[in-house]
N, C-alpha and C positions, 0 to 999 in steps of 0.2 A: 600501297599508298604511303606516302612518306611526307613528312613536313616540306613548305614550299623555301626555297633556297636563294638567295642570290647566287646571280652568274660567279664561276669563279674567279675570273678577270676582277672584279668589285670585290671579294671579298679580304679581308684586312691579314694579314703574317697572320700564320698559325700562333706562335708566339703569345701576341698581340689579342689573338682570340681566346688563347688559353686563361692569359693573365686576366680580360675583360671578364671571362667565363666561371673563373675563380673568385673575383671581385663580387659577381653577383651572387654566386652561390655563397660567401662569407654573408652579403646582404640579406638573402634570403636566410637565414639560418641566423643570424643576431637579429635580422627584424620579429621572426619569430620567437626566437629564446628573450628576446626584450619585451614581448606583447606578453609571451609566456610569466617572465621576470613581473611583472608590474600585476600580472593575476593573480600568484600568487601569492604576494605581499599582501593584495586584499581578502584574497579567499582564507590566509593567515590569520588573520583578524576577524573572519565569520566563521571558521570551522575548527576543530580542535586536532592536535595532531593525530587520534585515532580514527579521525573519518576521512586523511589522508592516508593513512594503517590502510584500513580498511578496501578504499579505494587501489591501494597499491597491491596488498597482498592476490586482490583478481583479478589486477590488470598481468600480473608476472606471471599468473599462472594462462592466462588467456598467451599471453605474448610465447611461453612455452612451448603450448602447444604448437602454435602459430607456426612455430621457427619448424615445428619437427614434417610439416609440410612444404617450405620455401624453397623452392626448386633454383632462386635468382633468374626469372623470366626475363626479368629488368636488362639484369645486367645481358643474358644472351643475346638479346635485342639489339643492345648498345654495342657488342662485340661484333654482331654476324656482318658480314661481308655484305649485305643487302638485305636493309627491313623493307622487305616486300610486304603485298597484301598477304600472302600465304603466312608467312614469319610473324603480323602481326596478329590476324586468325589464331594461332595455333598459340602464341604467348596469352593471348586473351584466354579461351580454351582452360589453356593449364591452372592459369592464375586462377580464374572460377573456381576449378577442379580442387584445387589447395585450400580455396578458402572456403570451398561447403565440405571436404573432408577433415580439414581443422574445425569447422565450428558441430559435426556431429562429435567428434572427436571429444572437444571441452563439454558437447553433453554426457555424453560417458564417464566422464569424470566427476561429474557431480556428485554422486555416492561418497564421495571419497573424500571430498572437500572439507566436510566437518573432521574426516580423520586427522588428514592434515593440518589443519589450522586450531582444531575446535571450536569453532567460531560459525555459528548456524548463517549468520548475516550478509557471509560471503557468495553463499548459496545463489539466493537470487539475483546478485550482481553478476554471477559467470553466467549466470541463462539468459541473462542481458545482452551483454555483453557478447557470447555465442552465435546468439542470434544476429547482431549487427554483423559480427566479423562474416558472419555468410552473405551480405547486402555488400559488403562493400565490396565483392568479389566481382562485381558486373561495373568499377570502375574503367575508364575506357582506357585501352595501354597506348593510345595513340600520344599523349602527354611523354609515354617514355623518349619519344625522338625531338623534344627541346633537348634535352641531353644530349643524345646521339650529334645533332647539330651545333650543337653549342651554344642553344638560342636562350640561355639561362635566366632572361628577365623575362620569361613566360613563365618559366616554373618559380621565378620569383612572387610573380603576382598571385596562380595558383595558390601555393605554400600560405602565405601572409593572407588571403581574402580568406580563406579555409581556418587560419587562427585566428582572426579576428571574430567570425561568425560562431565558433567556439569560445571564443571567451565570454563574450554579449551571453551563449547560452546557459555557461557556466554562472555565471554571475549573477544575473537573474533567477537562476534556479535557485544558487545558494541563498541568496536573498529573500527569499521565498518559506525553500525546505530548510535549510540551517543544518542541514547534515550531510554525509558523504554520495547519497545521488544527486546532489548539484554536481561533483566530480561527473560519476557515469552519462551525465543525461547532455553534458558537454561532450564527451569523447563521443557518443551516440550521434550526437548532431553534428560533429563535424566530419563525422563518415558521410555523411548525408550531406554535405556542403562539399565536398572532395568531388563525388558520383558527379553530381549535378555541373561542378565548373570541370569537371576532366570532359562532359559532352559540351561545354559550351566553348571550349576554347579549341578542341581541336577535332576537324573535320570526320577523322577515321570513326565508321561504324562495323560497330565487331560481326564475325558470324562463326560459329561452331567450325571448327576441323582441330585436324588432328596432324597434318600434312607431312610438318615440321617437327614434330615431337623429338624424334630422332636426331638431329643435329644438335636442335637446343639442350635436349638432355646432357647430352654427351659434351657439352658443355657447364650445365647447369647440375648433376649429380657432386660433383665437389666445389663446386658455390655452396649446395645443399650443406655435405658435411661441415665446411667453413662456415656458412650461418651456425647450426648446428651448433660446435664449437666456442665459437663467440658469444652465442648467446649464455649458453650455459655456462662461461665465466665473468663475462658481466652481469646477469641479472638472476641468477640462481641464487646469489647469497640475498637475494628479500626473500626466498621463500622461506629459507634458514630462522634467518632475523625475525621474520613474523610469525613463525611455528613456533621457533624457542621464546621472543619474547613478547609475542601479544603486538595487535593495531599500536598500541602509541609508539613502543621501543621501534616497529617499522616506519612508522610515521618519520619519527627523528631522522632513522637511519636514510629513507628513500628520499625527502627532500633534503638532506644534506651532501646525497651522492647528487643529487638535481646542479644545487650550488656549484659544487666543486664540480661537475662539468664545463660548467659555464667556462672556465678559467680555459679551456686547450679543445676537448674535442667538439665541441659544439664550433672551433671556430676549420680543425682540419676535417672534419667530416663534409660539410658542403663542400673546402676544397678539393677530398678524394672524389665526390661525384665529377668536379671537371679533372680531375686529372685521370680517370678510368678514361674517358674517349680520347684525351688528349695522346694520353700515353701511348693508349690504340692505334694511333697515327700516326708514332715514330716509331712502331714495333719494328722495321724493315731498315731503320738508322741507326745501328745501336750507339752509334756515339753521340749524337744527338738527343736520344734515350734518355742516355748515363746525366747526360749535362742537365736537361730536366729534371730528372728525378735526384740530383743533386742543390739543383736551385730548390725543388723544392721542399726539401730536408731541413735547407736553411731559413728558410722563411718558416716554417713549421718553428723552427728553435728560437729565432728572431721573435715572434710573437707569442709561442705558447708558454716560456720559460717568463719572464716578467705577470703573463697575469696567471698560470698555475701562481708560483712564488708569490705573486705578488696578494693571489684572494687567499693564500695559508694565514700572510702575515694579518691581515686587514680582520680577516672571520669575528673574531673575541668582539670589536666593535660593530661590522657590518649588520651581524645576523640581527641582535635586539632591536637595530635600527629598522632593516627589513622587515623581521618577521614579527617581532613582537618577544615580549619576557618567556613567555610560552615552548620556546625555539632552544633554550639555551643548553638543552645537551646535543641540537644537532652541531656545533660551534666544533668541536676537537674529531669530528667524523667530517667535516667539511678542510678542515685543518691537512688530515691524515691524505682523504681522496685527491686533495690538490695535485700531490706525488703521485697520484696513480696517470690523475688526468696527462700530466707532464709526460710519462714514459708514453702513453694513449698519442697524445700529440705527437712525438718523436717516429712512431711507429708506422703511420701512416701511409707516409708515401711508401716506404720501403714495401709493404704491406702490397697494394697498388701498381707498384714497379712487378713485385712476383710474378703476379696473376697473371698482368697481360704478356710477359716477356716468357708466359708456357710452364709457369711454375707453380697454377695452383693449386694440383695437387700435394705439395711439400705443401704450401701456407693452409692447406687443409688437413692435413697430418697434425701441424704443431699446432692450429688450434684444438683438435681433439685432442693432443696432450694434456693440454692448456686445462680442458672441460674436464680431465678425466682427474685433476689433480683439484681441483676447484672443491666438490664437496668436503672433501678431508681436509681442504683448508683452513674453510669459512667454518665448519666444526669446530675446529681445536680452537680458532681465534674466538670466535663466540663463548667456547666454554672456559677459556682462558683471560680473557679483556672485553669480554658483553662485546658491544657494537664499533668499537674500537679495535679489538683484535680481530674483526671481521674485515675492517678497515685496513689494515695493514697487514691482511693478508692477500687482498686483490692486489698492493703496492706487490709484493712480493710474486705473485701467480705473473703480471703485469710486466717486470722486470723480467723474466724467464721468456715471456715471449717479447718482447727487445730485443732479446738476447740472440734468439732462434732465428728471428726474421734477419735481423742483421750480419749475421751469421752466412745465413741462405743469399744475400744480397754479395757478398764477402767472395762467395765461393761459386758463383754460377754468373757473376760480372767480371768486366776489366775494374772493377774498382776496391779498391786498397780498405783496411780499417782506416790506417791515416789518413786518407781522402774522405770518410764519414765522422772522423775525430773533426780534423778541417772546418769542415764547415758547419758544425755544431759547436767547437768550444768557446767562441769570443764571447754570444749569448749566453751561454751559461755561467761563465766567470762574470759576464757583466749583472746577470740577477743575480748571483750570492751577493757582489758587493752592493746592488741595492739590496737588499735584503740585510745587511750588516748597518746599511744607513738607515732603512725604517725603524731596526730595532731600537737603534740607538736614539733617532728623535722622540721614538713612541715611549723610552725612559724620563721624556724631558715631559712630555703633554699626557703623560698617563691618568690623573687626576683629574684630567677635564673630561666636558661632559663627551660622551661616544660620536657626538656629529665633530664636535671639534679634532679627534683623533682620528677619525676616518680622512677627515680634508686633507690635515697636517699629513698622514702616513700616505696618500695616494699622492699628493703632491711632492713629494720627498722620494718616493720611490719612480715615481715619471720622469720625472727630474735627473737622480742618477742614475737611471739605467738608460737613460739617451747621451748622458755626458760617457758615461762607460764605454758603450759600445762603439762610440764615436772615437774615445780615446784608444783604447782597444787596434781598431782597424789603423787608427793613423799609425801607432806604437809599432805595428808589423806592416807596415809600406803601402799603406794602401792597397791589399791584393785585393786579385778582382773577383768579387761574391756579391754576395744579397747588401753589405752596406751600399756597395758602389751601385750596383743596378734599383735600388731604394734612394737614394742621392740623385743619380739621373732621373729620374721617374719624377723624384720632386721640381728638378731644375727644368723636363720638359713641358711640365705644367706651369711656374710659372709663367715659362715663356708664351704658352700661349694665351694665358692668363691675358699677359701684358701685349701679346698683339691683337686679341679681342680688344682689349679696353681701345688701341691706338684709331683699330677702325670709326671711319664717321658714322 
């Protein structure tokens, strides 16, 4: 059973569905990080940064486990040649299978928990929390072929109705209990809200087999170690942070890596979900390929380089505004993560391109590197600079794999370093010079009160990093990239803009 289709005679340039498909997924993914963003700020203001500690140090160890079962069902799905009924059977199946052998898994672990952390109180939030991660195994996989299709404002409303019914529960709870199970009893419920709209939105009802195991694996065994991997250098330094320095120092630390996401991969992560099928579908073009995962390198640098840069410069102001006086050591770990976010950003597509073009087992190789190098990092940085040197040492693990993927992108493509230099540096020269402009005006309004510097510096930095890049592109002839195909995109909008308005 497969999601229903338009004829393909109707349906709009691949292209055309890719950019729509990206669009929605940036929507989906800022409407959430914005319902996210605004809960937040209030939960800020009800809970203290140790009952976000608290919450965080059993969410990483749950998410740990989580990852050391993740076979990527999803992604096989989205790859196979035909999500048949057998294909979606057998992904259903697994997914179950992962999520009751991850949540006996995190019961096992519980002995161990006070070793870990010393903290008795984390305890009964992994039993919690265990428990749900096995409920939410019997989510229907039939939601994964909005993807496959392209049909992305399904899994927009999905995404967004699931966070909204989670924050309402978050909220209320906190409101309520005033301590860190408003956190769990939200993530709880919107497992629960997930279940429920993945059967009501899409027709597919699952049944046990096993058919398919064999294809998918052999697919999905190094998605596994690439999860794996990933995981283990992104989110292994909270368990660090909150072993060595106790609920508040993690508190600081996990909502200031939250912040500094915001700025780049909160916005290329929904893009890589449309660009894995996209890409999927020009695997047999490679020059076609190349031009895609080109444009979308640039745009990746287009937007992720102004608001990384731009939430480094802003934080010292933003955060007390945000979060409250409470917040102000996460300020220079938000500061720090910006630069990670930015390399995070950059890396994506390249990332994406590997996988589907047969390469990824390499892009699962260098994130094992990646994880294997990660403990001893976040170590020395911790015992070296507290939560800061833990900070600048993801910048640093972060850069390394940049380095590799593009590398790997360099040497198994027709395309050149200069061709990845290209179409990445106009953006990047254009945020240093804003970045040299915020500074500068934020010496003239420093003394004012923090709403006024925040105006002053966002508006000052919008400002020249659109007169930049503008000047930039024109200064080198107007080649043809992301400004000119961003310039058209504008002009064909208002053209119709303005031939809507002319109709009677």
């Amino acid at each position: 059973m497969t999601a229903e289709n338009p004829s393909p005679g109707r349906q709009p340039p691949l292209r055309r569905r890719l950019i729509q498909g990206a669009a929605w997924m940036v929507a989906t993914k800022w409407g959430v990080r914005l319902l996210g963003v605004v809960s937040t700020i209030v939960l800020a203001r009800l809970l203290a940064p140790e009952d976000f500690g608290l919450a965080a140090m059993a969410i990483v160890l749950v998410s740990t486990v989580r990852i050391l079962f993740e076979f990527g069902v999803d992604y096989a799905v989205i790859a196979s040649d035909k999500a048949d009924r057998s294909t979606l059977d057998t992904g259903w199946t697994l997914r179950l299978l992962q999520t009751v052998g991850a949540g006996a898994a995190m019961l096992l672990l519980v002995p161990f928990v006070h070793f870990i952390y010393n903290d008795p109180r984390v305890v009964p939030i992994l039993l919690v929390l265990a428990l749900a991660s096995m409920v939410r195994g019997v989510t229907n996989i039939g939601v994964v072929l909005f993807r496959r299709e392209l049909q992305f404002h399904r899994e927009f409303v999905l995404e967004v109705v699931t966070k909204i019914v989670a924050i309402i529960a978050t909220l209320i709870a906190a409101l309520w209990l005033r301590n860190y199970w408003a956190l769990i009893i939200g993530l709880v419920v919107s497992y629960g809200a997930e279940i429920a709209l993945s059967y009501s939105m899409h027709p597919y009802r699952p049944r046990f087999s096993l058919a398919k195991a064999a294809s998918i694996w052999s697919f999905s065994k190094w998605m596994l170690a690439t999860h794996i991997g990933n995981h283990i250098a992104t989110r292994i330094d909270r368990v660090f942070v909150g072993a060595l320095g106790g609920p508040q120092v993690v508190g600081h630390y996990s909502i200031g890596g939250e912040i500094a996401n915001m700025a780049g991969p909160e916005i290329t992560a929904p893009v890589s979900r449309a660009l894995i099928p996209g890409f999927a579908k020009l695997r047999d073009e490679p020059s076609r390929l190349d031009q895609a995962y080109l444009k979308s390198l640039a745009a990746a640098a287009l937007v992720g380089a102004p608001c990384s840069i731009g939430l480094a410069l802003v934080a010292p102001a933003f955060i007390p505004i945000a979060l409250g006086p409470n917040w102000d050591a996460a300020v220079p770990v938000v500061q720090i993560l910006c630069f990670y976010a930015l390399l995070r950003t950059l890396v994506t597509a390249s990332a994406v391109l590997n996988m589907v073009s047969g390469h990824i087992d390499a892009v699962a190789k260098i994130a094992l590197v990646r994880a294997a190098l990660t403990p001893f990092a976040v170590y020395a940085g911790f015992r070296l600079a507290g939560i800061e040197g833990v900070a600048w040492s993801k910048v640093l693990l972060v850069a390394f794999n940049f380095w590799a993927i593009s590398w790997l992108v360099t040497t198994t493509r027709d395309i050149s370093r200069a061709r990845l230099v290209d179409v990445v540096w106009r953006p990047l020269v254009a945020a240093s010079l804003m970045a040299g402009a915020v500074r500068l005006i934020t010496g003239f309004v420093a003394t004012g009160a923090d709403g006024l510097v925040l105006g002053v510096q966002i508006t000052t930095g919008a400002v020249t990093y659109a007169l930049a890049v503008l000047g930039l592109w024109l200064g080198c002839g107007k080649p043809r990239g992301i400004e000119r195909d961003v310039l058209e995109m504008l002009a064909a909008r208002r053209h119709r803009s303005a031939a809507a308005g002319q109709k009677p």
